[in-house]
N, CA, C and O atoms as a GROMACS GRO file, in nm:
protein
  372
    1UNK      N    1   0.082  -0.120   0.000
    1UNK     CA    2   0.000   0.000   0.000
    1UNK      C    3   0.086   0.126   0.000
    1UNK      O    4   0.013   0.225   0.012
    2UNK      N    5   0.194   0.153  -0.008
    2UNK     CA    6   0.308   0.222   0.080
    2UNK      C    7   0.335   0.264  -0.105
    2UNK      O    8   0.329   0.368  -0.169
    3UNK      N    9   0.355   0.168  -0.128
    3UNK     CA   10   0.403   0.188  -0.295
    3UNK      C   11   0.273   0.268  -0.409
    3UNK      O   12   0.290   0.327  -0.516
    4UNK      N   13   0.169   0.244  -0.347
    4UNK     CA   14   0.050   0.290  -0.419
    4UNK      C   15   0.023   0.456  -0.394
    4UNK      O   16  -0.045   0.520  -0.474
    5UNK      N   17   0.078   0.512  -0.289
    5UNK     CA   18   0.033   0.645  -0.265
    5UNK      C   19   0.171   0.707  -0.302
    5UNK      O   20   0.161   0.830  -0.313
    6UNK      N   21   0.288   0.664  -0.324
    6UNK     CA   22   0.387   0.704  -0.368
    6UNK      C   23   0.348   0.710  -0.509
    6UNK      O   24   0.405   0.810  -0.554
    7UNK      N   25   0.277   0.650  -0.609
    7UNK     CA   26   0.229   0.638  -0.736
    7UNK      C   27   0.129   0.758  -0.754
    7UNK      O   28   0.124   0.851  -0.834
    8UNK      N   29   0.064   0.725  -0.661
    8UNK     CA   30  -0.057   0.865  -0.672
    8UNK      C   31  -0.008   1.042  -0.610
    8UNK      O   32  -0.065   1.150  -0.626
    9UNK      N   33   0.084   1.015  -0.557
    9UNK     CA   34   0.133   1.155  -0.519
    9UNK      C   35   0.224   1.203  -0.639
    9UNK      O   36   0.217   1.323  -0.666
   10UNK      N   37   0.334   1.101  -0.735
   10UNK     CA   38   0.356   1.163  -0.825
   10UNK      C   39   0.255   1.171  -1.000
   10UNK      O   40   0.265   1.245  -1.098
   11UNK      N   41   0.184   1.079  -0.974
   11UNK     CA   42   0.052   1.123  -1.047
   11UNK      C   43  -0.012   1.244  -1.036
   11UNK      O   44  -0.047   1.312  -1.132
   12UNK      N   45  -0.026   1.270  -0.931
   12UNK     CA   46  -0.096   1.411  -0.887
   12UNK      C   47   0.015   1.517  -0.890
   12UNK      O   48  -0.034   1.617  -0.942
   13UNK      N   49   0.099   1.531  -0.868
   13UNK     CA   50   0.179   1.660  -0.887
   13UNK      C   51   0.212   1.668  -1.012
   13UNK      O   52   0.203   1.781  -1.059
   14UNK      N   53   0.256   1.562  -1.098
   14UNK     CA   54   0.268   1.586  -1.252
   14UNK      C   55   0.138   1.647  -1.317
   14UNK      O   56   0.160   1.695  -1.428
   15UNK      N   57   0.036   1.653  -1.282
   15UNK     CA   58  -0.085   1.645  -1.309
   15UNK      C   59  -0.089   1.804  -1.268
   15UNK      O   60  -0.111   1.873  -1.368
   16UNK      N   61  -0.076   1.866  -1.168
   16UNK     CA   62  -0.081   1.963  -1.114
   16UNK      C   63   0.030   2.086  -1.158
   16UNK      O   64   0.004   2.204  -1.134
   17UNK      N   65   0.120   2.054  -1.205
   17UNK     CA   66   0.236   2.120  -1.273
   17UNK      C   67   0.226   2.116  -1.424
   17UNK      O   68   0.287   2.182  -1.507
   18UNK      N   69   0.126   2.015  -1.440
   18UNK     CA   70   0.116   2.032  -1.566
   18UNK      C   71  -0.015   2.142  -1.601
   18UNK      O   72   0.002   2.226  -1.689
   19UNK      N   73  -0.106   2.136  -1.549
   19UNK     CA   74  -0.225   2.255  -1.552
   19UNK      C   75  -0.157   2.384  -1.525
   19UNK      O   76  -0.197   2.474  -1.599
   20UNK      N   77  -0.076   2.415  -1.452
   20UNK     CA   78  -0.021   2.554  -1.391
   20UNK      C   79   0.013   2.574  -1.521
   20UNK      O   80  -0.065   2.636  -1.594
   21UNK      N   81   0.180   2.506  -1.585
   21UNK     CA   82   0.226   2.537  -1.706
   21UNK      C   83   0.134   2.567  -1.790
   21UNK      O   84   0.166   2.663  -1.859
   22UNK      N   85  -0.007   2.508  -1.822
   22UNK     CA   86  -0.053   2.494  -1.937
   22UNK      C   87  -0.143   2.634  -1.953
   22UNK      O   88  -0.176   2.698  -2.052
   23UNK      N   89  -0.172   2.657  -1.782
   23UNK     CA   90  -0.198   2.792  -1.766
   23UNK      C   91  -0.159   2.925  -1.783
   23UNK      O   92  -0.215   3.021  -1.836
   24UNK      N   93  -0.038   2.910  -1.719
   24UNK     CA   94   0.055   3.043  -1.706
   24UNK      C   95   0.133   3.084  -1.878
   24UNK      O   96   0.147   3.193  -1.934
   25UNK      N   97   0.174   2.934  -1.924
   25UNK     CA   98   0.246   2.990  -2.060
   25UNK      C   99   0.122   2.977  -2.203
   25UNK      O  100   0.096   3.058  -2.292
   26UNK      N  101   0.070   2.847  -2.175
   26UNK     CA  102  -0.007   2.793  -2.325
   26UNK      C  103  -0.109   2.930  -2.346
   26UNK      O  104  -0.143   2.958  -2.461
   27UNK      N  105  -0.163   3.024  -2.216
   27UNK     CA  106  -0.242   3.107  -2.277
   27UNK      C  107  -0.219   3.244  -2.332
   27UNK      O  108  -0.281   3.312  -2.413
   28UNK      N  109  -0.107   3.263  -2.260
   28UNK     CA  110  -0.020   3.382  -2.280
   28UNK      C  111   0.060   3.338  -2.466
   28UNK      O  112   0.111   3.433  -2.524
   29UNK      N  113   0.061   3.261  -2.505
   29UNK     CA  114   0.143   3.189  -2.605
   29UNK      C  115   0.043   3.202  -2.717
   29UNK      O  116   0.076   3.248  -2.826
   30UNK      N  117  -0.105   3.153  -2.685
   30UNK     CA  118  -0.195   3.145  -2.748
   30UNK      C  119  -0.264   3.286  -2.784
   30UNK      O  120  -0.316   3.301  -2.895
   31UNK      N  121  -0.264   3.371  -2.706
   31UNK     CA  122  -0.288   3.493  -2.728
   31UNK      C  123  -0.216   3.551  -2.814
   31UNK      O  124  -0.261   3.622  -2.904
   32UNK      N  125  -0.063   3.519  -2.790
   32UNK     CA  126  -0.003   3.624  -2.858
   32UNK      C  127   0.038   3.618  -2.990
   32UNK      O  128   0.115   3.709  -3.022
   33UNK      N  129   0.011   3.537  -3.076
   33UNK     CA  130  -0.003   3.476  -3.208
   33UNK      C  131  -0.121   3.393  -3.280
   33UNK      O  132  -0.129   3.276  -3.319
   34UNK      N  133  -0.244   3.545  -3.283
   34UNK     CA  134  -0.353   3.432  -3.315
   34UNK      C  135  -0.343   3.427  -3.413
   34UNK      O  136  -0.438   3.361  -3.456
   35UNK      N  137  -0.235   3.481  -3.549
   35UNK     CA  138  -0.325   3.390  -3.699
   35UNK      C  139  -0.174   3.303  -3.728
   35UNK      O  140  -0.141   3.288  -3.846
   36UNK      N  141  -0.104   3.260  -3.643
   36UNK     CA  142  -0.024   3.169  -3.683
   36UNK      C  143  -0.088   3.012  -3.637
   36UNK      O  144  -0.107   2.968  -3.524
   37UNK      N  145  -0.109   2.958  -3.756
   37UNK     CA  146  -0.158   2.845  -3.740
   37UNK      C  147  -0.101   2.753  -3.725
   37UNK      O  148  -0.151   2.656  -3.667
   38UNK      N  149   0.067   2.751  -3.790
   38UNK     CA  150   0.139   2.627  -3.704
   38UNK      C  151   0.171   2.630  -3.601
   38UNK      O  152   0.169   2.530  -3.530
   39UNK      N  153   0.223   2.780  -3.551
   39UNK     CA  154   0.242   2.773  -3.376
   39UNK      C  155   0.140   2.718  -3.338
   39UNK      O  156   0.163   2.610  -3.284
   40UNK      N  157   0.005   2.755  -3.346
   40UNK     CA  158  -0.110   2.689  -3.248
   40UNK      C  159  -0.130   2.559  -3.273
   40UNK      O  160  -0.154   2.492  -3.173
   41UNK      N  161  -0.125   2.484  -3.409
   41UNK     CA  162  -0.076   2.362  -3.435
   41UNK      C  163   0.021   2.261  -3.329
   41UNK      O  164  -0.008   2.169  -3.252
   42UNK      N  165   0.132   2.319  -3.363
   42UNK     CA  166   0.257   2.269  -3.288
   42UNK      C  167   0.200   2.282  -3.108
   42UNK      O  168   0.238   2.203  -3.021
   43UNK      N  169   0.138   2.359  -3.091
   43UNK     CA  170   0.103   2.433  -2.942
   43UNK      C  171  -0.014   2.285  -2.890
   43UNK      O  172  -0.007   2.221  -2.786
   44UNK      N  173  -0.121   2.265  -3.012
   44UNK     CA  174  -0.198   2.128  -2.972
   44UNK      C  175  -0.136   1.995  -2.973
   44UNK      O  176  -0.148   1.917  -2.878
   45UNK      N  177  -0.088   1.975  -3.052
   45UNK     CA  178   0.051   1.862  -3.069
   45UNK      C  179   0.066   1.852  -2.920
   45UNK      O  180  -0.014   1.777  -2.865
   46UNK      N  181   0.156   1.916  -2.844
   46UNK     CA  182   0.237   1.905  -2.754
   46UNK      C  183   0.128   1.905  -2.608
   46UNK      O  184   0.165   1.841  -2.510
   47UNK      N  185   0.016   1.969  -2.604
   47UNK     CA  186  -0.032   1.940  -2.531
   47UNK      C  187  -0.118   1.833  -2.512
   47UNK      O  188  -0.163   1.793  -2.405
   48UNK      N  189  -0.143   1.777  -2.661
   48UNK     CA  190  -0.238   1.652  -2.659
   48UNK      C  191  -0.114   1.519  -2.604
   48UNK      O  192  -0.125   1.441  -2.509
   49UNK      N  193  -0.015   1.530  -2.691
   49UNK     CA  194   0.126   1.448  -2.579
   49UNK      C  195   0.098   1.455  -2.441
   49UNK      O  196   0.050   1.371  -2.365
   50UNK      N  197   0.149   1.604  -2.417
   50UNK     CA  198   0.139   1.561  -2.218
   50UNK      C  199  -0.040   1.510  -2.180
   50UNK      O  200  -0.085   1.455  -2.079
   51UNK      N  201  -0.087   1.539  -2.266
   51UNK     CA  202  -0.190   1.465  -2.210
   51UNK      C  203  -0.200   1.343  -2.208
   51UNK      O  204  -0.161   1.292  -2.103
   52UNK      N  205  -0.243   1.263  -2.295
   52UNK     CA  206  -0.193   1.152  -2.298
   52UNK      C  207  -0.057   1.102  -2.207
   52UNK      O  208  -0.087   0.990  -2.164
   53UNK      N  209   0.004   1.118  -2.185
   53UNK     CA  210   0.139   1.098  -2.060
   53UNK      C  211   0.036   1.068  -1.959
   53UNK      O  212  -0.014   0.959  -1.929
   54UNK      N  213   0.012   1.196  -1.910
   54UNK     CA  214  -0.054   1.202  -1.780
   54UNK      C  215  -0.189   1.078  -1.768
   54UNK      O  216  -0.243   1.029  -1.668
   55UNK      N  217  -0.206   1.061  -1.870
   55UNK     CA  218  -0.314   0.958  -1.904
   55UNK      C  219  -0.212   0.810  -1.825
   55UNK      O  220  -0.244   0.738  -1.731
   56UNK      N  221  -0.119   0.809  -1.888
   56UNK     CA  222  -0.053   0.710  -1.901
   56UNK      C  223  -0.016   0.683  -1.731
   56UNK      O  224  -0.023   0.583  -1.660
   57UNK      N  225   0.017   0.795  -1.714
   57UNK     CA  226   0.070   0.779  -1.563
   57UNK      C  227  -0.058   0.730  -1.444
   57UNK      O  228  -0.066   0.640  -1.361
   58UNK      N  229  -0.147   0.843  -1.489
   58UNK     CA  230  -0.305   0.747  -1.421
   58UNK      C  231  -0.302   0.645  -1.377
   58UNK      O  232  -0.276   0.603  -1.264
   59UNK      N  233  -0.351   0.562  -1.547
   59UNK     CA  234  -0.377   0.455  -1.570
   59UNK      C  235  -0.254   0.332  -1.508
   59UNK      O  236  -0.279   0.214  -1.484
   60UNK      N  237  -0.134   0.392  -1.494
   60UNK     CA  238  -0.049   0.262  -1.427
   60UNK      C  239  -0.092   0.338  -1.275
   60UNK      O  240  -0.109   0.245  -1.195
   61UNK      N  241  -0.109   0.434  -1.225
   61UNK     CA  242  -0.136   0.430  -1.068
   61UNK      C  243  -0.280   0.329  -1.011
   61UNK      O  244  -0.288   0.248  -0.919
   62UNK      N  245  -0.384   0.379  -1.114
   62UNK     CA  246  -0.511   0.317  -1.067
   62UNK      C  247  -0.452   0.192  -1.049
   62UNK      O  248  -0.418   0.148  -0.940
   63UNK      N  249  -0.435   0.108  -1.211
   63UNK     CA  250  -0.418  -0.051  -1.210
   63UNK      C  251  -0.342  -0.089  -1.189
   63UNK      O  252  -0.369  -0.205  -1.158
   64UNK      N  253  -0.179  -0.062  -1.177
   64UNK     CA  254  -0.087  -0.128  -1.192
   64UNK      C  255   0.014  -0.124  -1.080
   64UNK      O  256   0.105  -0.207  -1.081
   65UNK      N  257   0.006  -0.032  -0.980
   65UNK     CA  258   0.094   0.016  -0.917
   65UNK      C  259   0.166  -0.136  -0.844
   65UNK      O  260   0.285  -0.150  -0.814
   66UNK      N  261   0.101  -0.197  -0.835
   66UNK     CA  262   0.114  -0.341  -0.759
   66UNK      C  263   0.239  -0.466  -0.852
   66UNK      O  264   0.332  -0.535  -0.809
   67UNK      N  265   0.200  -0.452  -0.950
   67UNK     CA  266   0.231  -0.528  -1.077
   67UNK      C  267   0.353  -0.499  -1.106
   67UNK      O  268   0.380  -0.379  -1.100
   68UNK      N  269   0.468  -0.596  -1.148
   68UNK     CA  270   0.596  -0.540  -1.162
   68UNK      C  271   0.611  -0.572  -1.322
   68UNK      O  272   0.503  -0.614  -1.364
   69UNK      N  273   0.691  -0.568  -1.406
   69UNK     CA  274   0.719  -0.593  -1.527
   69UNK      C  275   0.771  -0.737  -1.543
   69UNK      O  276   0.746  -0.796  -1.648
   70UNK      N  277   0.864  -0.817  -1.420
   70UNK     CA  278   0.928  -0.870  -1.394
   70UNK      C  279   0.807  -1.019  -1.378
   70UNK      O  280   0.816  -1.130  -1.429
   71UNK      N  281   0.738  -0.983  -1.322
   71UNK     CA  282   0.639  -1.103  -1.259
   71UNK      C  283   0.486  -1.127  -1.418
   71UNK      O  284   0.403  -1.213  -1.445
   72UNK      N  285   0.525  -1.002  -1.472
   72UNK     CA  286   0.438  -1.035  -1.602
   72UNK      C  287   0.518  -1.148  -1.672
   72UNK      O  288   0.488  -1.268  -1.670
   73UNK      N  289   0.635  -1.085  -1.738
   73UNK     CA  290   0.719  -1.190  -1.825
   73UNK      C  291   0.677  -1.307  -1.782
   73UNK      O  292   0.617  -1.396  -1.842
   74UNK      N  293   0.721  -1.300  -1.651
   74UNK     CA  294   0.733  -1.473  -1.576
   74UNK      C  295   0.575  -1.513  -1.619
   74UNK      O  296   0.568  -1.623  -1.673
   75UNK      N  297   0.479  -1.459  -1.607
   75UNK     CA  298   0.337  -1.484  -1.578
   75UNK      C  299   0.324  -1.608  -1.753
   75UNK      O  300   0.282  -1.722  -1.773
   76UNK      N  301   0.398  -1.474  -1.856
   76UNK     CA  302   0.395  -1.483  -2.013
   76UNK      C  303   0.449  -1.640  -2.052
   76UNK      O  304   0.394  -1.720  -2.127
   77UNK      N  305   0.585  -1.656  -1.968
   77UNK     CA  306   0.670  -1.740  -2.025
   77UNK      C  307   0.609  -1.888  -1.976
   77UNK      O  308   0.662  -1.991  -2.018
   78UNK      N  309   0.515  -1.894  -1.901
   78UNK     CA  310   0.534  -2.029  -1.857
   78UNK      C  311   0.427  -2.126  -1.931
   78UNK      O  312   0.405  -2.236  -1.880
   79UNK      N  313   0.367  -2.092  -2.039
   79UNK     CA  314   0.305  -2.156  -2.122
   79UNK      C  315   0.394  -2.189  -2.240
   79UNK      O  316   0.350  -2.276  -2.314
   80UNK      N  317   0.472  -2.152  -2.260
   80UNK     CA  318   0.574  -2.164  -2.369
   80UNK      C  319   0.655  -2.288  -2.296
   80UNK      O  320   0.719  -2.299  -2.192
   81UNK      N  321   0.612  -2.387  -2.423
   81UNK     CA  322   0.711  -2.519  -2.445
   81UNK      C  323   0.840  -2.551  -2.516
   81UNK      O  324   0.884  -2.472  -2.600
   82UNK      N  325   0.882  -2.626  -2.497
   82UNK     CA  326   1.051  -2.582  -2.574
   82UNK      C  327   1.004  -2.706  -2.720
   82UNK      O  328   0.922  -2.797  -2.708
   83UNK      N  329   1.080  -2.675  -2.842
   83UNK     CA  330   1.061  -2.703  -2.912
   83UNK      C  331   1.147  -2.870  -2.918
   83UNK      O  332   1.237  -2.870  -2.834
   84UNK      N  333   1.140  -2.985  -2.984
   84UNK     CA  334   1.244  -3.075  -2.994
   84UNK      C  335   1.334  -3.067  -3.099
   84UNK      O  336   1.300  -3.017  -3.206
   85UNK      N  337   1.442  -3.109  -3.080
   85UNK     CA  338   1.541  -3.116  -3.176
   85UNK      C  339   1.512  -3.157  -3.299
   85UNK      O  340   1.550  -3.112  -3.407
   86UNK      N  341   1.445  -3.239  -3.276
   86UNK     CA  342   1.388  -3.291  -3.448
   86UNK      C  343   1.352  -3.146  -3.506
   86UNK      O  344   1.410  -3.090  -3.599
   87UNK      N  345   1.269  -3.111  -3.450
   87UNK     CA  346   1.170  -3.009  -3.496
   87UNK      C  347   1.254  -2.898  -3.535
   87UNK      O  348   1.227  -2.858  -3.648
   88UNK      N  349   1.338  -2.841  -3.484
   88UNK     CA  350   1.421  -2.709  -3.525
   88UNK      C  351   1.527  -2.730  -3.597
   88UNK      O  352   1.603  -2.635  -3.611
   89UNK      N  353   1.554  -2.833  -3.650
   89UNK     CA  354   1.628  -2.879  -3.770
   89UNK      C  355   1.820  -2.881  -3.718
   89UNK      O  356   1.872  -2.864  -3.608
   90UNK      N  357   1.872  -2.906  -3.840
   90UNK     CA  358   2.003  -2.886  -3.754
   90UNK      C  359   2.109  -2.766  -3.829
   90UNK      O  360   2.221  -2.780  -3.878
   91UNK      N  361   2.057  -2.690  -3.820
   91UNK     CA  362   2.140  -2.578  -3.866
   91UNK      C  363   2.191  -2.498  -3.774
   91UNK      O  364   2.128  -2.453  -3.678
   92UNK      N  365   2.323  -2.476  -3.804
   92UNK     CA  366   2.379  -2.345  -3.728
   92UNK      C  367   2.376  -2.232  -3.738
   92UNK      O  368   2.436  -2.177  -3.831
   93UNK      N  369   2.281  -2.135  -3.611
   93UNK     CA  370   2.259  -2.021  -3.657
   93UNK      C  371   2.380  -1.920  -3.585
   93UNK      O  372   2.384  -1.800  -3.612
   0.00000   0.00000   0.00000
C-alpha cells in the first residue's frame, strides 16, 4: 500500500504542474499569435502528448501500481514449451 500512494502523489503533482504550465504559458502563447496556425498547431501537438502521458501515468497508478514488469514476463513465459530437436532442424545459426 506504501508503494500505491507514492504512485498517486507523483501522479498528482505531474498532473498539477502540468495545468499551472498549461496555464501560465499555453495562454499567454496562445494569445499572442492568433493567426499563426502552425504555432497553435505545434502548441496542440504538444499538449495533446502531455496529455496523454498524464493519461498514461493514471492509468499505471489506478491498475498497476502493484504489478511489476518482472512477474508479467514470468506470468507470459510459462506456457511456452521448448521445441524438440527434431523439430528445429540442424542448422547453425
Amino acid at each position: 500500500m506504501k508503494g500505491r500512494k507514492g504512485y498517486f502523489m507523483i501522479a498528482l503533482l505531474l498532473t498539477l504542474l502540468n495545468a499551472a504550465v498549461t496555464v501560465y504559458s499555453g495562454v499567454a502563447i496562445w494569445k499572442a499569435r492568433p493567426g499563426d496556425v502552425w504555432d497553435r498547431g505545434l502548441m496542440v501537438l504538444l499538449a495533446s502528448l502531455g496529455a496523454t502521458s498524464l493519461v498514461n501515468v493514471w492509468v499505471q497508478t489506478i491498475l498497476g501500481s502493484e504489478v511489476s514488469l518482472g512477474s508479467r514476463t514470468i506470468e507470459c513465459g510459462q506456457g511456452v514449451k521448448s521445441i524438440p530437436a527434431e523439430a528445429r532442424g540442424h542448422g547453425n545459426v
